[in-house]
C-alpha positions in Angstrom: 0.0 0.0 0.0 1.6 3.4 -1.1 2.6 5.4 1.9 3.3 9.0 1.1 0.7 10.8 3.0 0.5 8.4 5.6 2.2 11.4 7.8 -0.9 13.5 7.2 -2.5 11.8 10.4 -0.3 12.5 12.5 -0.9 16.5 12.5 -4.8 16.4 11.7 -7.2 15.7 14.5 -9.8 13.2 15.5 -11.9 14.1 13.0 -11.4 16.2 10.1 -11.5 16.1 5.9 -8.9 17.2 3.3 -9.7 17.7 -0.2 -7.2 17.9 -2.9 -7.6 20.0 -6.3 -5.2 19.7 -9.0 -4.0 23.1 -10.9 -6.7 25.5 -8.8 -5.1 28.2 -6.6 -5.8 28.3 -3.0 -8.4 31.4 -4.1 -10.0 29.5 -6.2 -10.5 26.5 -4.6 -11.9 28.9 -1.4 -14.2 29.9 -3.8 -15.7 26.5 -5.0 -15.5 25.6 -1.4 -18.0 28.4 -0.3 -15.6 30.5 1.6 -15.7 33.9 2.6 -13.1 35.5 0.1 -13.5 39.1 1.9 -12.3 37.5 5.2 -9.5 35.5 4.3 -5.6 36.0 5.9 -3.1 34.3 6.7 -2.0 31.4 10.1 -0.2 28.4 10.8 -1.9 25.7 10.9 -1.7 25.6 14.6 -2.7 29.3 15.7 -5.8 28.0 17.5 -6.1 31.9 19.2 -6.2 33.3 15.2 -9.0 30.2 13.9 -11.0 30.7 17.3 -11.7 34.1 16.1 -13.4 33.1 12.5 -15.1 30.2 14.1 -17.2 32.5 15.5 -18.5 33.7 12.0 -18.5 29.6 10.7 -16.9 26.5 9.6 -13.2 27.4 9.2 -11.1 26.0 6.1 -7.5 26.4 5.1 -5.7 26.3 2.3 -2.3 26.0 0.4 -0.7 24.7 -2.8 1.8 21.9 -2.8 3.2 20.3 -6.9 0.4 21.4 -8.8 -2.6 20.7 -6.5 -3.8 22.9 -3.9 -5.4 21.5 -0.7 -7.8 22.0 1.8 -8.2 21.2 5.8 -11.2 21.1 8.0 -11.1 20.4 11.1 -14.5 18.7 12.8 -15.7 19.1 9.3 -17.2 17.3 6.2 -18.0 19.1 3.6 -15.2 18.5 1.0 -17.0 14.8 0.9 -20.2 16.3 -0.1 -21.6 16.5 -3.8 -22.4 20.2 -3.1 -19.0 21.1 -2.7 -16.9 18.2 -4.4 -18.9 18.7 -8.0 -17.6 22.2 -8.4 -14.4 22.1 -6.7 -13.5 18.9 -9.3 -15.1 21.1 -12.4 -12.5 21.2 -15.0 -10.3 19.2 -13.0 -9.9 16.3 -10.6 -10.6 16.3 -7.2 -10.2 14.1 -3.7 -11.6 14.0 -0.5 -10.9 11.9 2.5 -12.9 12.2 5.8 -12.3 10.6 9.3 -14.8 11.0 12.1 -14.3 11.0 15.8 -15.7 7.8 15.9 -12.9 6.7 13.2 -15.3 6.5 10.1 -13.9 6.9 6.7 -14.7 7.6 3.7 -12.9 8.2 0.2 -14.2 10.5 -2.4 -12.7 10.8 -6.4 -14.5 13.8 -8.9 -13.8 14.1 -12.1 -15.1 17.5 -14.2 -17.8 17.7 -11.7 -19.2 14.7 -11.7 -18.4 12.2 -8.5 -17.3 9.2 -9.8 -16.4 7.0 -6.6 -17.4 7.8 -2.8 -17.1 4.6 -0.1 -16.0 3.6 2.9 -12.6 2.5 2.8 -13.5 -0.2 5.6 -15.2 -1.8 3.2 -14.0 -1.2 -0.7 -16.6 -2.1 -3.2 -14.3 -4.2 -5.3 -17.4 -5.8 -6.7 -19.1 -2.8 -8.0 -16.2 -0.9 -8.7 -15.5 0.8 -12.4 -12.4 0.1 -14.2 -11.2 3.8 -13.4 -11.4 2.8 -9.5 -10.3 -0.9 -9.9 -7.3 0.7 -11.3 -7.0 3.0 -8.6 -7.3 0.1 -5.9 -4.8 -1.4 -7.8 -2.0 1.7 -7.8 -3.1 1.9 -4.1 -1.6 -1.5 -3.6 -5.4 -2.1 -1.9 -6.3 -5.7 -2.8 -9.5 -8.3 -1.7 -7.0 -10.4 0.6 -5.7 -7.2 2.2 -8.8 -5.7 3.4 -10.1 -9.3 4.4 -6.8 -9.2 6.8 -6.8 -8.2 10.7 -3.8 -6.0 9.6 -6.0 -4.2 7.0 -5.1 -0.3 7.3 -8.3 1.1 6.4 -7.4 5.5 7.7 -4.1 4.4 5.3 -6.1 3.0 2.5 -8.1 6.4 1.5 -4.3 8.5 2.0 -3.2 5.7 -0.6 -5.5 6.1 -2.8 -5.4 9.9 -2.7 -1.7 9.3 -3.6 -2.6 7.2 -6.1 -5.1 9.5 -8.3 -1.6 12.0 -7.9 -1.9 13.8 -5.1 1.5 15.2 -3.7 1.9 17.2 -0.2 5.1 17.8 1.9 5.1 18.5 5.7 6.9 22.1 5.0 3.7 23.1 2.8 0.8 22.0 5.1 2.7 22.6 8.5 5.6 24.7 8.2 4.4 28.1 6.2 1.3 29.7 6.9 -1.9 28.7 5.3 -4.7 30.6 3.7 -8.1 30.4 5.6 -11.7 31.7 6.3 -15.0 30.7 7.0 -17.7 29.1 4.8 -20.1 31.7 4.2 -23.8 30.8 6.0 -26.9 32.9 6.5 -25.3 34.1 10.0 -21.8 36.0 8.7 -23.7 37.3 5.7 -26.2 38.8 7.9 -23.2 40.1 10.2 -21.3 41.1 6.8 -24.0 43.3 6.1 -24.6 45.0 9.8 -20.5 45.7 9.6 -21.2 47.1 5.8 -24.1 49.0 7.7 -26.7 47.7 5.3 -29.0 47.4 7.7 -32.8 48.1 7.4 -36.3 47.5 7.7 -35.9 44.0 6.7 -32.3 43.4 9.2 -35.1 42.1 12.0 -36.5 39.5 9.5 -33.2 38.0 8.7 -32.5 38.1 12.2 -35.8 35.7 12.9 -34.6 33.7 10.2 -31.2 33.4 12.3 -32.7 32.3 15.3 -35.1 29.8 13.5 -31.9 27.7 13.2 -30.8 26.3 15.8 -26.8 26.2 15.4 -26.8 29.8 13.7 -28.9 30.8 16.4 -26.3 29.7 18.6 -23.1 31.5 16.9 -25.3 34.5 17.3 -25.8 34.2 21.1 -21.9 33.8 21.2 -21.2 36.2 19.8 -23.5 38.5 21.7 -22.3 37.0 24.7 -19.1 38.9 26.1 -17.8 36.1 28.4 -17.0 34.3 25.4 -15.7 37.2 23.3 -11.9 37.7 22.5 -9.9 40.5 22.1 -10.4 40.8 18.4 -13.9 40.5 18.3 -15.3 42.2 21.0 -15.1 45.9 18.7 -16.9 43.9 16.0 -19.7 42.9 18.5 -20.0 46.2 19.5 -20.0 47.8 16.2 -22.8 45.0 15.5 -25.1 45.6 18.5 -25.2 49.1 18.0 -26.2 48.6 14.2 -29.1 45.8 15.2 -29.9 49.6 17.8 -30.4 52.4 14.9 -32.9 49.9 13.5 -35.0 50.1 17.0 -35.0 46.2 16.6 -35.9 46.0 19.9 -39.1 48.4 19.6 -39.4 45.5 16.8 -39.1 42.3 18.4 -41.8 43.3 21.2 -44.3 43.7 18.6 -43.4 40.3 17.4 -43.1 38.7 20.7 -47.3 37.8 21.0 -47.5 36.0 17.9 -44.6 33.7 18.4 -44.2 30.3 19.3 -42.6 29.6 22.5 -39.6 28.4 21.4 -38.9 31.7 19.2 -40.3 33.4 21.9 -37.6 32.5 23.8 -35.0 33.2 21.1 -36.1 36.8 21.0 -36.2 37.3 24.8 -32.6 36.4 25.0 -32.1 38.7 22.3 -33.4 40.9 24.1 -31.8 40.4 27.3 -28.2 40.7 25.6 -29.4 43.9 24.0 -30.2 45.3 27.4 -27.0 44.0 28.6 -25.1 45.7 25.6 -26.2 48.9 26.9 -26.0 48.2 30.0 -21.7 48.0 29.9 -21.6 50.9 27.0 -24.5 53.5 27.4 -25.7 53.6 31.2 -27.8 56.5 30.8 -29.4 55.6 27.0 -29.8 52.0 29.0 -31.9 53.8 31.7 -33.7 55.5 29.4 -34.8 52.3 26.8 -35.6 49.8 29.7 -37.7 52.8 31.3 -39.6 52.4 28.4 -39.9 48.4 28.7 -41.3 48.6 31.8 -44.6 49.7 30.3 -44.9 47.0 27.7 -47.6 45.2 27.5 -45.7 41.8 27.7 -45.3 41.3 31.8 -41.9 39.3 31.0 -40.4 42.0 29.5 -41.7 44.6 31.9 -39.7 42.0 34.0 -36.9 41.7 31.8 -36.1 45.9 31.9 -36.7 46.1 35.6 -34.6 43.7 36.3 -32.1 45.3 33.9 -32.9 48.8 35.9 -32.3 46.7 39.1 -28.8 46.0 38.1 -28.2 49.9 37.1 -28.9 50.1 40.7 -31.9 51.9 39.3 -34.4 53.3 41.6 -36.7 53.9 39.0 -36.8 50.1 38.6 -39.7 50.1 41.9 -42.5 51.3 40.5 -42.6 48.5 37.7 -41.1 46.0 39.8 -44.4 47.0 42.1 -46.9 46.5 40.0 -45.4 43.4 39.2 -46.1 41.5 42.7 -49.1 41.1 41.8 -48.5 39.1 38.4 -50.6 36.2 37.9 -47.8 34.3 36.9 -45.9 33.2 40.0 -42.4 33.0 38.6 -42.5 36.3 37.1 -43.8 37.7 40.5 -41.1 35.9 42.2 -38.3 37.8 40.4 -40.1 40.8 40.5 -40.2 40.6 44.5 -36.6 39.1 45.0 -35.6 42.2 42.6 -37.4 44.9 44.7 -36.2 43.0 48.1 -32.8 43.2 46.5 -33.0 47.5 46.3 -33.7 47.2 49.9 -37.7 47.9 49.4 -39.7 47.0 52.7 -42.6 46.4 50.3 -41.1 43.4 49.5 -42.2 41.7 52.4 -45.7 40.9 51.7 -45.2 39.1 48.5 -42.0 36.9 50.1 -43.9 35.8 53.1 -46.7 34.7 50.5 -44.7 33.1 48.2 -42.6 31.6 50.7 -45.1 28.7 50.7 -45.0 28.4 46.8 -41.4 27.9 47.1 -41.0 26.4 50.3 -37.3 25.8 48.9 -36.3 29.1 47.7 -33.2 30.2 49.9 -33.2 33.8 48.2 -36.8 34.1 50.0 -35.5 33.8 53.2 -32.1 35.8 52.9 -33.8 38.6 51.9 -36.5 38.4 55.0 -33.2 38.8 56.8 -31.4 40.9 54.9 -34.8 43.5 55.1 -34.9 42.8 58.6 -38.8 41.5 58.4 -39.6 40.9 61.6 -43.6 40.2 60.7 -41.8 37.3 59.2 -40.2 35.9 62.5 -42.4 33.5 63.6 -43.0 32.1 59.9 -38.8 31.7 60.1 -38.9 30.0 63.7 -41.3 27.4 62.0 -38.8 26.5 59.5 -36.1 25.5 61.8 -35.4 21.6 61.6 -33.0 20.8 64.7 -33.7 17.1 64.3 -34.1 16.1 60.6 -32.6 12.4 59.7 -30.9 13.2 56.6 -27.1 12.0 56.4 -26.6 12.9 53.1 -23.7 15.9 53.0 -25.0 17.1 49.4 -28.1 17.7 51.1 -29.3 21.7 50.4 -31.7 21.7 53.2 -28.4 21.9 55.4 -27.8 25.4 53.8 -31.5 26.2 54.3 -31.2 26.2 58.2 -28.2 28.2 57.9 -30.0 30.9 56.5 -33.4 30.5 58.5 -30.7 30.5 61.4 -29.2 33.9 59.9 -32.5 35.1 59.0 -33.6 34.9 62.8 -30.2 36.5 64.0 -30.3 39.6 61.6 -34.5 40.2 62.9 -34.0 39.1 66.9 -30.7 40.3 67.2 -29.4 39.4 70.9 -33.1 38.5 71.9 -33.2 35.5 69.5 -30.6 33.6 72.7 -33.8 32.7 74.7 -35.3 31.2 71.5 -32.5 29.2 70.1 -30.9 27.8 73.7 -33.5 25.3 74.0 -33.0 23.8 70.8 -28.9 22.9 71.6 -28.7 19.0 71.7 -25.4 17.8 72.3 -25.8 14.2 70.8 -26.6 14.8 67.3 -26.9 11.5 65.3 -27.0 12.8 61.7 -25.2 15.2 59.1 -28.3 17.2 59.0 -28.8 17.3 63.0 -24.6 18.3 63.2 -24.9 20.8 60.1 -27.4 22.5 62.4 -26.0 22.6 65.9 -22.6 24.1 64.3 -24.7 27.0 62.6 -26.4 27.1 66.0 -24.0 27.4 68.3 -22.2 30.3 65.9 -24.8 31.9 65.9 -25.4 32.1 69.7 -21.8 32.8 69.9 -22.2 36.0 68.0 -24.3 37.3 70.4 -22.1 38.1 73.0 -25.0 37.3 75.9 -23.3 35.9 79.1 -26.4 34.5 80.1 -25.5 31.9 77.7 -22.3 31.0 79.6 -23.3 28.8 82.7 -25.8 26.8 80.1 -23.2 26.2 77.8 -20.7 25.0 80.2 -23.2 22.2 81.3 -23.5 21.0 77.9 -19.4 19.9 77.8 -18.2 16.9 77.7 -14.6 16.1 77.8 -15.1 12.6 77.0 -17.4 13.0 73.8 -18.5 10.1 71.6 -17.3 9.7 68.2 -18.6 11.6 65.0 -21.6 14.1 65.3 -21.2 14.1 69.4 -17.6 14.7 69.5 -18.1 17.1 66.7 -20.4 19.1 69.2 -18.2 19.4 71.9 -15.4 21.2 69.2 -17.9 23.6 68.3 -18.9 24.1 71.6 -15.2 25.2 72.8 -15.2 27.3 70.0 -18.1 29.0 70.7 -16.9 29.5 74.2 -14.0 31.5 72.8 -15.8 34.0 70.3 -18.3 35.0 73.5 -14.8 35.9 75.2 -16.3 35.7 79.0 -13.2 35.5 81.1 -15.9 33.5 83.4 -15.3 30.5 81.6 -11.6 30.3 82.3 -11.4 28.3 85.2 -14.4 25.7 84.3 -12.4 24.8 81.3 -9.4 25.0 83.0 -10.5 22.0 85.3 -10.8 19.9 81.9 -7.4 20.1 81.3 -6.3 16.3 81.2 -1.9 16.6 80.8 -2.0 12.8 81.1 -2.5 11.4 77.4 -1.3 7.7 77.8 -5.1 6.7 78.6 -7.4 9.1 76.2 -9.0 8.3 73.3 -8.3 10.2 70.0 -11.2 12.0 70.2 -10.6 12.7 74.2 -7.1 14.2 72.7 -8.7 16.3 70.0 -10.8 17.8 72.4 -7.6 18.5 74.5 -6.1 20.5 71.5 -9.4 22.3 71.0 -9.8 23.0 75.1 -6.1 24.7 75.1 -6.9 27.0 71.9 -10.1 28.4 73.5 -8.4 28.8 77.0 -5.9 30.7 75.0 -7.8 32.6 73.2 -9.4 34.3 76.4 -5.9 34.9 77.2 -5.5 32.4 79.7 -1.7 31.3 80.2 -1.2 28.6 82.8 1.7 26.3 83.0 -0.3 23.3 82.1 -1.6 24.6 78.6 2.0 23.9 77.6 2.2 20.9 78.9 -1.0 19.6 76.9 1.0 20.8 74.3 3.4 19.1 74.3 1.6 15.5 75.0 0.1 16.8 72.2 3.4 17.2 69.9 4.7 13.6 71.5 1.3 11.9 70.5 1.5 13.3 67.2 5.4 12.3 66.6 4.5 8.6 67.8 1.6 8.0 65.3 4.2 9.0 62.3 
């Protein structure tokens, strides 16, 4: 089997398709191919950063010249194997294409003067239904029946060998070491672009742009490139210079006038849109921003009234409240769930009302009970001391009620303030059993420790245990020591003092632990007795012996 492209895989990935053209120039054949002739310049083959750029605008191709036939690389692509492109790329000449997927499928394809005269798998070679002109090729390829009937059967090889055999000639230097010419194929998506950056844009620029989003994958290069997190350098002038052409057309004015007669899916579409218009002016007009989504406010459609007050939320907007107001009262919940998070958010006591009600809509919705605390709703206290859990059976870690309780916890602290002790003492349990019963006794006992209230300090002392059980218990008593320290009552010195244990030969591991956490808390109320060092150091000793 002729092997003198056999190279060629080692510098093209997974998948990808080359297609060779003899006596075209690398214009011309860019031209049969589809490409973009008013984008084209010049990279290596491997300057990702430069090809990232114009596959934001579509397929990319290369192209070079190498002994008489020029040549042409995609990568992830296919369509030098399709009649479409093969039939004029081989007119007036002859052409080849080989393809191989990411799954390692093949596939061989010979035109001649625009007509395809061979295309198969080169697993499988149709030596039975093959004309003479191919039977000769199999033969030059040194392909024969018995070969491909072998385990050692090269069948990635076999299409290189029989592009070598129709003629085809390529050195390394000229596909790897000089730069290559490339573009994009041109598709609906960068001739609609084309045109915005030509400024022909017009009455008809929001009809193409619905024909854009009716596809899904140009739809998608729109989005990214509307989306600035996955902008470059390079592009993000040509995104701007786009958006604000899409803007002296009032397309938005446009697409609300549309948005009630389209399906939900397009509906959708044109809300994002939307969105990444508001966004646009958002980062590059603050004041013409204000000014649009002011106007959006009183459409007619309540998801974009919701759509620009949330837009004049993020301004930091107070002229967001009035339609974020009226918007509480939504009949659809979701939209009068982001209307009352958004209001809560600008610090609105009005907000209140609609959380506590919706609270039980969303019995999940953590931002619900943030912003209760957060707006310092004390009509909501009671509702929040309902929602604590102290004893739910849940030992999964993963579990997001565990976060929940921290902020019903936080909630409580940011409405009771130092009068939430009496409340939440009663609920300390010292022999918590589960993840979730642990999770909630840590948040607990922080929280109490935040306080400051020495009334706390002769309950808490009660609750120690120098000899804790393992896991949840044992975890208790850590916590415990530690909240000791933040309430920094000197008072407590001498209780834990008396749980000093110097003696390490007979503790437990979890008896030592507590030790090490006993003689950090002691410290930290700036106690400095002899025997805290010598914990220490049965501390150090203990540790040196186990390594």
């Amino acid at each position: 089997m002729l092997e003198g492209l056999l190279w060629v895989q080692e510098y093209c990935d997974e998948a990808y398709c080359m297609t060779f053209a003899q006596g075209l120039g690398e214009t011309e054949l860019l031209r049969r191919f589809g490409g973009d002739l008013s984008q084209t310049r010049l990279a290596q083959f491997d300057n990702w950063d430069e090809l990232e750029e114009l596959r934001l605008f579509g397929d990319v191709i290369l192209v070079g010249q190498c002994n008489g036939w020029a040549f042409a690389y995609e990568e992830n692509g296919y369509r030098g194997i399709s009649s479409e492109v093969l039939c004029p790329v081989s007119s007036g000449t002859v052409a080849v294409s080989v393809y191989h997927s990411v799954n390692a499928d093949t596939f061989f394809c010979y035109g001649e003067d625009g007509t395809i005269a061979a295309g198969f798998d080169t697993l499988a070679p149709p030596f039975e239904d093959a004309s003479p002109r191919v039977l000769a090729l199999f033969h030059q390829a040194g392909i024969f029946l018995e070969d491909v009937e072998s385990d050692n059967y090269d069948f990635v090889g076999a299409m290189f060998a029989l592009a070598e055999a129709v003629g085809v000639r390529l050195s390394k230097e000229a596909f790897t070491g000089k730069p290559l010419l490339c573009t994009f194929i041109r598709n609906p998506f960068s001739d609609f672009i084309g045109d915005l950056l030509r400024q022909e844009n017009n009455e008809q620029t929001v009809y193409r742009l619905l024909d854009i989003l009716g596809d899904h994958w140009e739809a998608e290069r729109f989005f990214s490139f509307l989306d600035e997190n996955q902008q470059m350098e390079q592009v993000s002038p040509i995104a701007v210079h786009i958006v604000r052409s899409l803007l002296s057309v009032r397309i938005t004015q446009q697409l609300l006038s549309m948005l009630s007669n389209k399906k939900q899916e397009m509906y959708a579409k044109i809300s994002r849109v939307m969105h990444a218009l508001i966004s646009f002016e958002q980062r590059h007009d603050r004041e013409e921003a204000g000014k649009q989504l002011l106007g959006l406010t009183a459409a007619t459609d309540p998801d974009v009234r919701l759509h620009a007050a949330l837009a004049l939320e993020e301004l930091k907007d107070q002229r967001a409240i009035e339609p974020l107001l009226a918007l509480l009262s939504a009949p659809e919940p979701d939209i009068a769930l982001q209307a009352t998070l958004a209001l809560g958010r600008l610090g609105d006591a009005r907000a209140v009302d609609s959380l506590l009600h919706l609270q039980s809509l969303y019995p999940d919705k953590r931002a619900i009970i943030q912003l209760l605390g957060h707006l310092r709703a004390s009509s909501a206290a009671e509702l929040l001391f309902s929602l604590l859990a102290p004893h739910d059976q849940s030992n999964d870690p993963f579990d997001e009620r565990i976060d929940f309780q921290r902020d019903v916890i936080d909630a409580l602290e940011r409405i009771e303030g130092k009068h939430i002790v009496k409340r939440l003492m009663p609920l300390l349990y010292p022999e918590p059993q589960t993840i979730m019963e642990c999770s909630f006794q840590q948040a607990l006992l922080a929280a109490l420790a935040r306080q400051g209230d020495a009334s706390m300090v002769n309950p808490l002392l009660k609750l120690l245990n120098p000899h804790p059980k393992p896991m949840y218990p044992y975890d208790f008593q850590l916590r415990l020591l530690e909240a000791l320290g933040n309430l920094g009552e000197i008072q407590v010195i001498e209780p834990l003092a008396q749980l000093l244990m110097p003696e390490f030969s007979t503790l437990s591991v979890y008896e030592q632990i507590f030790q090490e956490y006993l003689v950090k808390t002691l410290r930290q109320l700036g106690d400095a007795r002899v025997e805290l060092q010598a914990v220490e150091l049965a501390l150090q000793h203990e540790l040196r012996s186990r390594n």
